[in-house]
Structure formats: structure tokens, C-alpha cells
C-alpha positions as CSV (number, residue, x, y, z in Angstrom):
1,X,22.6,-216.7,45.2
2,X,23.0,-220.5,45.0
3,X,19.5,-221.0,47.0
4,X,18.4,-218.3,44.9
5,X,19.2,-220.5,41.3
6,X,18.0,-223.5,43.1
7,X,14.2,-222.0,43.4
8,X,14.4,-220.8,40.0
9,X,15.5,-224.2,38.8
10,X,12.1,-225.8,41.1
11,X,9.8,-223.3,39.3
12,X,10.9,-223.9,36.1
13,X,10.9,-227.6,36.7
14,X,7.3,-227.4,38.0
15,X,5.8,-225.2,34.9
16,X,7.8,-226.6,32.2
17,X,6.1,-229.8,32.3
18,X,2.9,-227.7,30.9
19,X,2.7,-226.8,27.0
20,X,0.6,-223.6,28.0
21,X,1.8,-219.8,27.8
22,X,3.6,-219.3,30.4
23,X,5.8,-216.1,32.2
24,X,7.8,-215.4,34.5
25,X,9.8,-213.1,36.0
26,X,12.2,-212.0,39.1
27,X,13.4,-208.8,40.1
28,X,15.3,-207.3,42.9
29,X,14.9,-204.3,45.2
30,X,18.2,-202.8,47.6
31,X,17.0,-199.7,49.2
32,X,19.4,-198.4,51.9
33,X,18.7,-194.9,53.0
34,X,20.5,-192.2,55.0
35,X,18.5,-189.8,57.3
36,X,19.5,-186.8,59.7
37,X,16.4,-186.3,62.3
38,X,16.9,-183.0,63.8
39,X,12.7,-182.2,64.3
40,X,11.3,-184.5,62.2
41,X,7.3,-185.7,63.3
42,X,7.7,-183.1,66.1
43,X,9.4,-179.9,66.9
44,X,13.0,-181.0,68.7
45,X,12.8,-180.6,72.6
46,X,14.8,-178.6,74.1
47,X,18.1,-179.6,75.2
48,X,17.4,-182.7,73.1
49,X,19.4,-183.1,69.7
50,X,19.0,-184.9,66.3
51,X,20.0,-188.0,64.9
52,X,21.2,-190.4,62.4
53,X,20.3,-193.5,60.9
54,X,20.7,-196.0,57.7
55,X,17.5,-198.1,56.9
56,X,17.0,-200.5,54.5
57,X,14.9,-202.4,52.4
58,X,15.7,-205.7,50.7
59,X,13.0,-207.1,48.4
60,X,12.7,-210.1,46.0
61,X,9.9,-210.0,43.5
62,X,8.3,-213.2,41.6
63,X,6.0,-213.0,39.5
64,X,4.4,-215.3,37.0
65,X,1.7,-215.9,34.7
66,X,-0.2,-218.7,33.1
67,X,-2.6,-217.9,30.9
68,X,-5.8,-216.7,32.8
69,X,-3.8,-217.2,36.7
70,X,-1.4,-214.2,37.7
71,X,0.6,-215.0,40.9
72,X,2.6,-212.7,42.8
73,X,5.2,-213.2,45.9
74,X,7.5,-210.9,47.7
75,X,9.7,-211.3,50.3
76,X,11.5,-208.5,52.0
77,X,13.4,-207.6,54.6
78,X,13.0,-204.3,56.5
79,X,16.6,-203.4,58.9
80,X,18.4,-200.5,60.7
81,X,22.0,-200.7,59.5
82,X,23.6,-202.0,62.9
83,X,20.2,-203.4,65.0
84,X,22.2,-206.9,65.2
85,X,25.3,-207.3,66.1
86,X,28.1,-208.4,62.6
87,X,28.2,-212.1,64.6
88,X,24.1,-212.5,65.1
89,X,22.7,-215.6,64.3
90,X,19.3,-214.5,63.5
91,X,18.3,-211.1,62.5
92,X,15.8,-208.8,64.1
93,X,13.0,-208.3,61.5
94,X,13.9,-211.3,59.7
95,X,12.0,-212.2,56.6
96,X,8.3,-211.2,55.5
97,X,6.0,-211.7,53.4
98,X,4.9,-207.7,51.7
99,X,2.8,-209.6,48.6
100,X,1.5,-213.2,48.4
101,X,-1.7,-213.4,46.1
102,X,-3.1,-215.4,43.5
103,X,-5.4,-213.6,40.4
104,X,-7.6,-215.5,38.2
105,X,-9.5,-214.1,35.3
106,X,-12.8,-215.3,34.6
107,X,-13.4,-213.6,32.0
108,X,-11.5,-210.4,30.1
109,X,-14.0,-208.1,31.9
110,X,-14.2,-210.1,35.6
111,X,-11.0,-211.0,37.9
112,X,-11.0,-212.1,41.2
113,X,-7.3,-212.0,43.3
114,X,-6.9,-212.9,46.9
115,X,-3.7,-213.3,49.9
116,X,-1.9,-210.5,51.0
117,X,-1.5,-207.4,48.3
118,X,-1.4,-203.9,48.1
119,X,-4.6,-201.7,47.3
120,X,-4.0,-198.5,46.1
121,X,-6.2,-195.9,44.5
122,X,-6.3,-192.8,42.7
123,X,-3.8,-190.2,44.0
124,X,-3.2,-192.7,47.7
125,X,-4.8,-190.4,50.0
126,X,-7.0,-192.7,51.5
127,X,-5.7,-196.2,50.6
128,X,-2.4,-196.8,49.2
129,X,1.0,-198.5,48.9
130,X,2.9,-196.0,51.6
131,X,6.0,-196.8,49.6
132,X,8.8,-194.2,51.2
133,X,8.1,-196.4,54.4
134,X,10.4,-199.4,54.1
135,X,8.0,-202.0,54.8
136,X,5.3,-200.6,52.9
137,X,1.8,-201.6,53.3
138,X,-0.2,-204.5,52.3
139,X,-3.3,-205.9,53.0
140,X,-4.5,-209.8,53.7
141,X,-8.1,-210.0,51.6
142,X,-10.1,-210.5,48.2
143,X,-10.7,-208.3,46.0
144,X,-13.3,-209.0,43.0
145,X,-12.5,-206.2,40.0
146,X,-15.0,-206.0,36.7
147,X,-13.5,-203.6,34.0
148,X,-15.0,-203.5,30.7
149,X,-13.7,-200.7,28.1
150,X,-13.3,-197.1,30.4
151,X,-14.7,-198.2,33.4
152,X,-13.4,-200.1,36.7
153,X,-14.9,-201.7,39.8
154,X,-13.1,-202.9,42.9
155,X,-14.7,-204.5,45.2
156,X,-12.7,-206.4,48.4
157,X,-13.2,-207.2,51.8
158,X,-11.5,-209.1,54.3
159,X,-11.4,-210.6,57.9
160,X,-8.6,-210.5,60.4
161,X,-7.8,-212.4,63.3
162,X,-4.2,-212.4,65.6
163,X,-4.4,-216.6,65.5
164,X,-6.2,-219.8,64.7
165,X,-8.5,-219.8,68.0
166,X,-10.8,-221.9,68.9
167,X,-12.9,-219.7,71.0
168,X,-13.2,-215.8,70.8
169,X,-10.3,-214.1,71.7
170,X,-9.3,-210.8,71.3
171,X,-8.0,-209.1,68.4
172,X,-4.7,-207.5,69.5
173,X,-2.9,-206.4,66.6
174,X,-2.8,-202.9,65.5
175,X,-5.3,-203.4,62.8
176,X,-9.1,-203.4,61.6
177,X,-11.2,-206.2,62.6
178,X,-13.1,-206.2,59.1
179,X,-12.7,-204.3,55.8
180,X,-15.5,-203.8,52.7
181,X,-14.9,-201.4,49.9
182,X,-15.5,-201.0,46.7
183,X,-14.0,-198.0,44.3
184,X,-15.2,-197.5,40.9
185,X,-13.6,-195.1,38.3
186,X,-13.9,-194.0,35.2
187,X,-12.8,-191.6,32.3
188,X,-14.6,-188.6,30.0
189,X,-12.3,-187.3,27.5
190,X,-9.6,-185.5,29.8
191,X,-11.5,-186.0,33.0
192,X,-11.4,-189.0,35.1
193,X,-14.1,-189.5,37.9
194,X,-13.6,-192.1,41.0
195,X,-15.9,-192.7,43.7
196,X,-14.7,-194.8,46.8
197,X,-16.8,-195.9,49.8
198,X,-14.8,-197.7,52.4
199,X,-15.7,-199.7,55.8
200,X,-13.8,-200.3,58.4
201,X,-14.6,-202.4,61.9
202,X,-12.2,-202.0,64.8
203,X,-13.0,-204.2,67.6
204,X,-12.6,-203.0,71.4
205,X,-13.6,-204.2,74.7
206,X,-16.8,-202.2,76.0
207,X,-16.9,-201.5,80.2
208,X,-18.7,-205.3,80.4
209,X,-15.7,-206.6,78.7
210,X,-17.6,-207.7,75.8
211,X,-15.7,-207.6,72.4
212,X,-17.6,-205.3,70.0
213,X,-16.8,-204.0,66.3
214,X,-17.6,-200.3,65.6
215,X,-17.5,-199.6,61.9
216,X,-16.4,-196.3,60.7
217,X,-17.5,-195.0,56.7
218,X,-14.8,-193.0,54.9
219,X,-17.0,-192.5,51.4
220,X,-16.2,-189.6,48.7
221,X,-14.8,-188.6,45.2
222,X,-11.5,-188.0,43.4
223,X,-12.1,-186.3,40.1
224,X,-8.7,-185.3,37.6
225,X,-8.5,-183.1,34.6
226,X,-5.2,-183.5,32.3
227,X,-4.5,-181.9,29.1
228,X,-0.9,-181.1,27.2
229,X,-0.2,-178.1,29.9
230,X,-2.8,-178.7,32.9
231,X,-2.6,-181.6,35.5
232,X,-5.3,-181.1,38.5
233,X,-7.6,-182.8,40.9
234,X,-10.3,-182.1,43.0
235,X,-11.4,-184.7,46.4
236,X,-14.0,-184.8,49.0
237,X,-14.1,-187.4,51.6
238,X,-16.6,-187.9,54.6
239,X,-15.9,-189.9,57.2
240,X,-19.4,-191.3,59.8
241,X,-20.1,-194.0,61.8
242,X,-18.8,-195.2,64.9
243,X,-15.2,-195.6,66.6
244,X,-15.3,-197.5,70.5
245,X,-18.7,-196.4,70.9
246,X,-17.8,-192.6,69.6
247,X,-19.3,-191.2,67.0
248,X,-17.6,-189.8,63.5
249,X,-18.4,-186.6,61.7
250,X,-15.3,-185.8,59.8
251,X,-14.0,-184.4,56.1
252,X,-11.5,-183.9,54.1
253,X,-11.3,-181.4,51.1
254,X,-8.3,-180.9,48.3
255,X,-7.4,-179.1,45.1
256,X,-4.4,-179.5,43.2
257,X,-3.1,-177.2,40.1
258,X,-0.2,-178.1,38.1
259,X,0.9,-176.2,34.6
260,X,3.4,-177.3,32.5
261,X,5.1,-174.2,31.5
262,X,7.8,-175.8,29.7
263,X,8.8,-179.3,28.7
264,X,11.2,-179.0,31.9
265,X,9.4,-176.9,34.1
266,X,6.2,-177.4,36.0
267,X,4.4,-175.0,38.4
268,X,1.8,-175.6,40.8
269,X,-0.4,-174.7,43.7
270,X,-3.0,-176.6,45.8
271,X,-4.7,-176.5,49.4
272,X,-6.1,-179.3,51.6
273,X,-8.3,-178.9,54.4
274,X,-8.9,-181.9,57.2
275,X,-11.3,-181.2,59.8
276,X,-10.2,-181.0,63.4
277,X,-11.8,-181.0,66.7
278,X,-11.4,-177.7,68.9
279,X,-8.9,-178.4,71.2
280,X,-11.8,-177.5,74.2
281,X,-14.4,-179.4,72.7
282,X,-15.4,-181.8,75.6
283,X,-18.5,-183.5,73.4
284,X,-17.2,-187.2,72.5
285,X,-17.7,-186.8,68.6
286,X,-14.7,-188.0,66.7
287,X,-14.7,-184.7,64.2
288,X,-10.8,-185.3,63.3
289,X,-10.6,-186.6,59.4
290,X,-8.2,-190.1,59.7
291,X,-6.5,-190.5,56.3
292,X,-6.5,-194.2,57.5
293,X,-4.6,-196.4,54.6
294,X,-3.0,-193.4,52.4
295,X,0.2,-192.6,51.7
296,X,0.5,-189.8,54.2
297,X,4.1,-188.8,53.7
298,X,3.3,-187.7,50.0
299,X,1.0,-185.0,51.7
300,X,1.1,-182.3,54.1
301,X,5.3,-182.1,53.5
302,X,8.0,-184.3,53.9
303,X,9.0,-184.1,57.2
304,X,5.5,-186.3,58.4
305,X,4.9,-183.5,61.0
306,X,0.9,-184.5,60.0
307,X,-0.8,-187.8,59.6
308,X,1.9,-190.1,59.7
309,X,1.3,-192.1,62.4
310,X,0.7,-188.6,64.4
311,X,-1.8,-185.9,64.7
312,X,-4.7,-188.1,64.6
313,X,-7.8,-187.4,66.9
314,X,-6.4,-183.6,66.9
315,X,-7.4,-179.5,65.3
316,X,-7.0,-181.1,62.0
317,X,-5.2,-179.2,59.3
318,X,-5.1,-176.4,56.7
319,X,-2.1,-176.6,53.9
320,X,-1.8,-174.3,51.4
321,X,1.3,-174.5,49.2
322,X,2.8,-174.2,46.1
323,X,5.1,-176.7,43.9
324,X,7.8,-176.3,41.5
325,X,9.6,-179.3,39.4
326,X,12.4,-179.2,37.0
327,X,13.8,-182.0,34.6
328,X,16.9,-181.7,32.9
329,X,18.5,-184.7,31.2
330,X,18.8,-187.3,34.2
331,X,17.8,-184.7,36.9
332,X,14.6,-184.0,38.3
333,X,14.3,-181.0,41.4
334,X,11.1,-180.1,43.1
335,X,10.8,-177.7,45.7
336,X,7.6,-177.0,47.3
337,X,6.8,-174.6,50.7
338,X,3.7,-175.5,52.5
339,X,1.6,-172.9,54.8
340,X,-0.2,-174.6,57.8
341,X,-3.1,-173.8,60.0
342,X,-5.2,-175.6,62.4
343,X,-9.0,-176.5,61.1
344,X,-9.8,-175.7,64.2
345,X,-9.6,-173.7,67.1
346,X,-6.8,-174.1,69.4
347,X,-7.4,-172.6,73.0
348,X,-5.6,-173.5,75.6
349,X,-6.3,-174.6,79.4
350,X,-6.2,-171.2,80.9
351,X,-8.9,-170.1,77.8
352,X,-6.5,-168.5,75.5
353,X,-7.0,-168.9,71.9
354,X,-3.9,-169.3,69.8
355,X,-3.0,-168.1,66.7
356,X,-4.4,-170.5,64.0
357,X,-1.2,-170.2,61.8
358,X,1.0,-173.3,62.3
359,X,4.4,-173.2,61.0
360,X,6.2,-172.6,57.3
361,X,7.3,-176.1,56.1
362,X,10.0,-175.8,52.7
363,X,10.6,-178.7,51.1
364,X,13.4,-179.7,48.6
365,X,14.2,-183.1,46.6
366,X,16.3,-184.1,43.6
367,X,17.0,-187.3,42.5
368,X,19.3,-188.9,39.4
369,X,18.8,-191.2,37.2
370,X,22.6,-192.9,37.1
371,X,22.3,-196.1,35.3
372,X,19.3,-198.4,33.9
373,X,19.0,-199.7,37.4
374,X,19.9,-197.4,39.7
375,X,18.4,-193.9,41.3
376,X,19.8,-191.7,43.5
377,X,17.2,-189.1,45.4
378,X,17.7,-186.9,48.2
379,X,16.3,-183.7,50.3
380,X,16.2,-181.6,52.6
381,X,13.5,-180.0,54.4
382,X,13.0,-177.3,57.3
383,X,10.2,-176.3,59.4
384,X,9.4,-172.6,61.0
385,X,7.2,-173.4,63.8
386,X,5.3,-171.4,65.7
387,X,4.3,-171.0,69.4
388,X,0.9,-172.6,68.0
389,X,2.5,-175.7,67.2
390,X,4.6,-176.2,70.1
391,X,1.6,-176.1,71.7
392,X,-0.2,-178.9,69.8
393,X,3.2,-181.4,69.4
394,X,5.3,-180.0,72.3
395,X,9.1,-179.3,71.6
396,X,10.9,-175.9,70.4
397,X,10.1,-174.0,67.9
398,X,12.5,-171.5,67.9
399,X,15.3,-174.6,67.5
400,X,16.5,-175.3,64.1
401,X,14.1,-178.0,63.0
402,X,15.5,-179.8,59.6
403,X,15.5,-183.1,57.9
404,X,17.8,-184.8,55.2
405,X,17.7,-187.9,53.9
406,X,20.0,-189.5,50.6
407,X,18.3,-192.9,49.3
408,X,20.0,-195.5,46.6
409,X,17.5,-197.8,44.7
410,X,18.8,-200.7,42.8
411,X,16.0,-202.4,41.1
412,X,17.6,-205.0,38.7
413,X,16.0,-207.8,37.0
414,X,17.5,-211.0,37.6
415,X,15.6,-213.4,35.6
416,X,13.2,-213.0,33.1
417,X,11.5,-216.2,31.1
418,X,8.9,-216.8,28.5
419,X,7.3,-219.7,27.0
């Protein structure tokens, strides 16, 4: 805390010198949360058992503005509750860097922001903040936005390499090469309209060992209708190009209905279909839709059994389910079931087809408001597999497969100043 008052007092040394408006503000974020594994991503093996854990997220926020120049840091800290020993002199994730960029406005219709930052669109399918993971995700680039009255344009790009080389070297980090997109949105009465075209270059060695960037388009729409009573959305996404040297034909489809029966009480229903690739399909076309930057655990249910960080390159996926949430005073409780299939067929090495029909996933959370600062959310969440899905992720279906997590946020402002 005393290093903490002693940055404050540098900042507001540095700015105060300056008669122009100025802003800023700090905020904390402690986010420890408990979570019993017992099938969660993948059906449990058999004769394996589940586990527990405590992870947490530490975050300090600063943000500050001066007239036309918006800045933005964050440092956090992402930990397992015991991964160091109570006498370790350094810790094992140590500090980072989730938000470092700089935003000018060059005019009240044109601003331009670059460093690292989050991009997030629409409802996060295809890029967003992936928030319920502790470190989150951010992105080092520029971003260009022009946003006169009811319309918005994003357009960003950016550039990555593992070092400061001096001669080509390989790109070894988990990440794209090269990014351009651009997402533009806009508004009629109760429906809103986005289009996003998005293009990503991941470099790879080819059998010469020449370093080559294959660029892969994930392009579509995301269109919402709200009144009073209805919240809905339709999307389409494609996905072409190429990936090491492999071709892409891949989509995704989704349709959402919510009704607001009451001022408490919402019901809705939706279905999502990613394309897969049959599992004896021996062409080399990538036909497995990649959700690439979204927020993947918001989809598909909670326990992350599809498309987070799993699942990929696979028979793709059918959910149909239905969602129910409740608000009373400081409460709010949602349960939603979800109904999965494969997108495609699923045959296995000896020629058998399987049953399409996946598993039953029910999912529960509730979370209370407790104080100004401070929310308290938890679940729980089972899975029914099916012989179909042991097939595709392995493990037992017939185990009891279950997940339950409690998370704490405390999200207090610390320090707040205007001039």
C-alpha cells in the first residue's frame, strides 16, 4: 500500500503541473475462486478421480484522461492458491501486463488507440475479453475506430514477433503471426446490425524449412432485435483461406430467443450449429469452425467440454437448449440444459457409425450482490454423456461427471481524482 500511495503521489505530481481537464482514476480487482473438477473439458477416466483448486486473480486498474488522450494500464497477477511455497522469494506467474494502451481522439468522430488491449465485439463469439479465465485475453495492436451518430467502425491490425531479432527467426509463441480486422455496426430502431471480417496469419515451417504465413478469413454477421419483452440474435460466420498449407471451409450458425415474462423472470431458447469434419474424412480440408478469440466458456455450457481450448479440428457441434433466469432483490439464478450432437458424422475405425446425440449438459448459477463492492456467484453443472462422446474425448461416461465452482469479486475503487 505504501508503494501503491507513492505512484499515486508521482502521477499526480506529473499531471498537476498542467491547467488542462484532467481524470483519473484507480480501481482494484481480488478474484479468488473455488472449483471441484470431477469431468470437466472431458469425461473422467476411469479409475481416475476429481479435484480441487483455488485460483485467483489480482488486478490493479489506472486509468486517466486528458482532454483528447485516454490512457489505460493494468497489472495483474494470475496464481493457484499454494503453486509457491509461504517462504518463496519470487512468485510463479509473477506480474503482467493484461492492458497498456494509449487513445487519442482526433476528432469527436475519429480515434486511434494502440499497446496491448482488449477487443471485444458484439455477443464475444468470435473475439472477446474471455473474462471467467483469470488472465483474460488481450491483444498487442492498433486499432483506428470512426463513429459518427448510430454507426461504428473498428478497424486494427497488428504484428507479432517472440523477440527483437535481428535476422528471421521463428515465431514460437502460441499466437498469430499477423492480425487485420475491421467490424462495423450499427442500429435501426430495435435492431442492431454488425458485420465483422477478420484475418489471421499463423506462421509454420513448410517441409524445406522455410517460414510461411497462411492466413485464415473468419467473416460474417451478428444481427439483435430488443424490445420491452424480447431479447434475440441471429449470427452467421464463414471461415476460408488457408491453415499450414490446408485449406478452410467452415461455419458457424446461432439463434438466441429470450422473453421477459415478468420483471423477475426470463425464458429463453436458442441453438448453435459449428461445422465439423466426419471423423473418416481423409481429404485435408480444415471443415471444423474455430471460434478463435471468443469467449468460449459463455457458450456451448459451462463445463468448457467444447471450444475451450479443446475440440478444435473435430465433428463440430450441435446445441440446442433452453435458458431460464430469475432476479429477486440481490439474487439472480439461471439454469439452462443444453442438448448436444455432432455436426458431423462420427464413424469409427472398424466403420461403425455412432449415434449423433452427444450428451445432456444442465447447467445452474446464482450469484449475490452482498455489498457495493462485492459479488458472490456460484454453480454447479453436470454432464450425461453418451457412448458417442467417450468416443470423441475418451473417459467414462457412465461416471458421475460434475463441476462446481464458488467465486468472490471485490472490485473497489481506491482513488478517484478530477481536475
Amino acid at each position: 500500500m505504501k508503494n501503491l500511495k507513492i505512484i499515486l503521489l508521482l502521477l499526480l505530481a506529473g499531471i498537476g503541473v498542467d491547467s488542462q481537464a484532467q481524470e483519473l482514476d484507480v480501481n482494484l480487482q481480488i478474484r479468488p475462486r473455488f472449483e471441484y473438477r470431477n469431468g470437466y473439458k472431458t469425461l473422467l477416466p476411469e479409475g481416475q478421480e476429481g479435484t480441487s483448486q483455488i485460483s485467483q486473480r489480482s488486478r490493479l486498474n489506472f486509468n486517466y484522461k486528458q482532454d483528447e488522450l485516454t490512457v489505460k494500464l493494468t497489472f495483474q497477477n494470475t496464481r493457484t492458491w499454494g503453486d509457491v511455497a509461504t517462504t518463496a522469494s519470487a512468485d510463479k506467474n509473477g506480474v503482467a501486463v493484461f492492458e497498456a494502451w494509449a487513445q487519442y481522439d482526433l476528432t469527436k468522430k475519429w480515434s486511434a488507440r494502440m499497446g496491448r488491449q482488449v477487443l471485444s465485439y458484439d455477443n464475444q463469439r468470435i473475439m472477446g475479453e474471455m473474462d471467467w479465465a483469470q488472465q483474460g485475453q488481450s491483444h498487442d495492436a492498433l486499432m483506428v475506430s470512426f463513429h459518427p451518430e448510430n454507426h461504428q467502425l473498428d478497424m486494427g491490425l497488428a504484428y507479432n514477433s517472440n523477440a527483437e531479432n535481428t535476422f528471421q527467426t521463428p515465431y514460437t509463441v502460441a499466437n498469430y503471426k499477423a492480425m487485420q480486422y475491421a467490424w462495423y455496426h450499427t442500429t435501426f430502431d430495435k435492431i442492431g446490425a454488425s458485420l465483422l471480417f477478420l484475418n489471421t496469419g499463423y506462421e509454420y515451417a513448410n517441409a524445406d524449412a522455410k517460414l510461411l504465413v497462411d492466413y485464415k478469413q473468419t467473416f460474417g454477421t451478428y444481427l439483435t432485435y430488443k424490445t420491452g419483452k424480447i431479447d434475440s440474435n441471429l449470427s452467421f460466420y464463414g471461415q476460408t483461406g488457408k491453415s499450414t498449407d490446408k485449406q478452410v471451409s467452415a461455419w458457424d450458425a446461432a439463434i438466441n430467443f429470450g422473453y421477459n415474462i415478468t420483471d423477475s423472470f426470463k425464458a429463453g431458447l436458442g441453438y448453435e450449429f459449428l461445422s465439423g469434419k466426419d471423423t473418416n474424412d481423409q481429404s485435408t480440408v480444415i471443415k471444423s469452425f474455430n471460434p478463435i478469440f471468443g469467449t468460449n466458456h459463455g457458450f456451448n455450457g459451462y463445463m468448457d467440454y467444447f471450444y475451450v481450448g479443446n475440440h478444435l479440428n473435430s465433428v463440430g457441434l450441435q446445441d440446442a437448449f433452453l435458458k431460464f433466469n430469475y432476479n429477486v432483490k440481490k439474487w439472480q439464478f439461471a439454469l439452462i440444459p443444453h442438448v448436444f450432437l455432432a455436426a458431423a458424422d462420427v464413424v469409427t475405425p472398424l466403420n461403425e457409425k455412432l449415434d449423433s446425440y452427444l450428451g445432456t449438459e444442465v447447467d445452474f448459477t446464482a450469484g449475490f450482490n452482498f455489498k457495493k463492492d462485492i459479488t458472490l456467484t456460484g454453480g454447479y453443472s453436470q454432464m450425461f454423456g453418451t457412448k458417442t462422446l467417450e468416443f470423441i474425448k475418451t473417459g467414462d461416461a457412465s461416471h458421475t461427471n460434475n463441476w462446481a465452482w464458488l467465486m468472490i469479486s471485490v472490485n473497489p475503487r481506491i482513488f478517484s481524482w478530477k481536475k
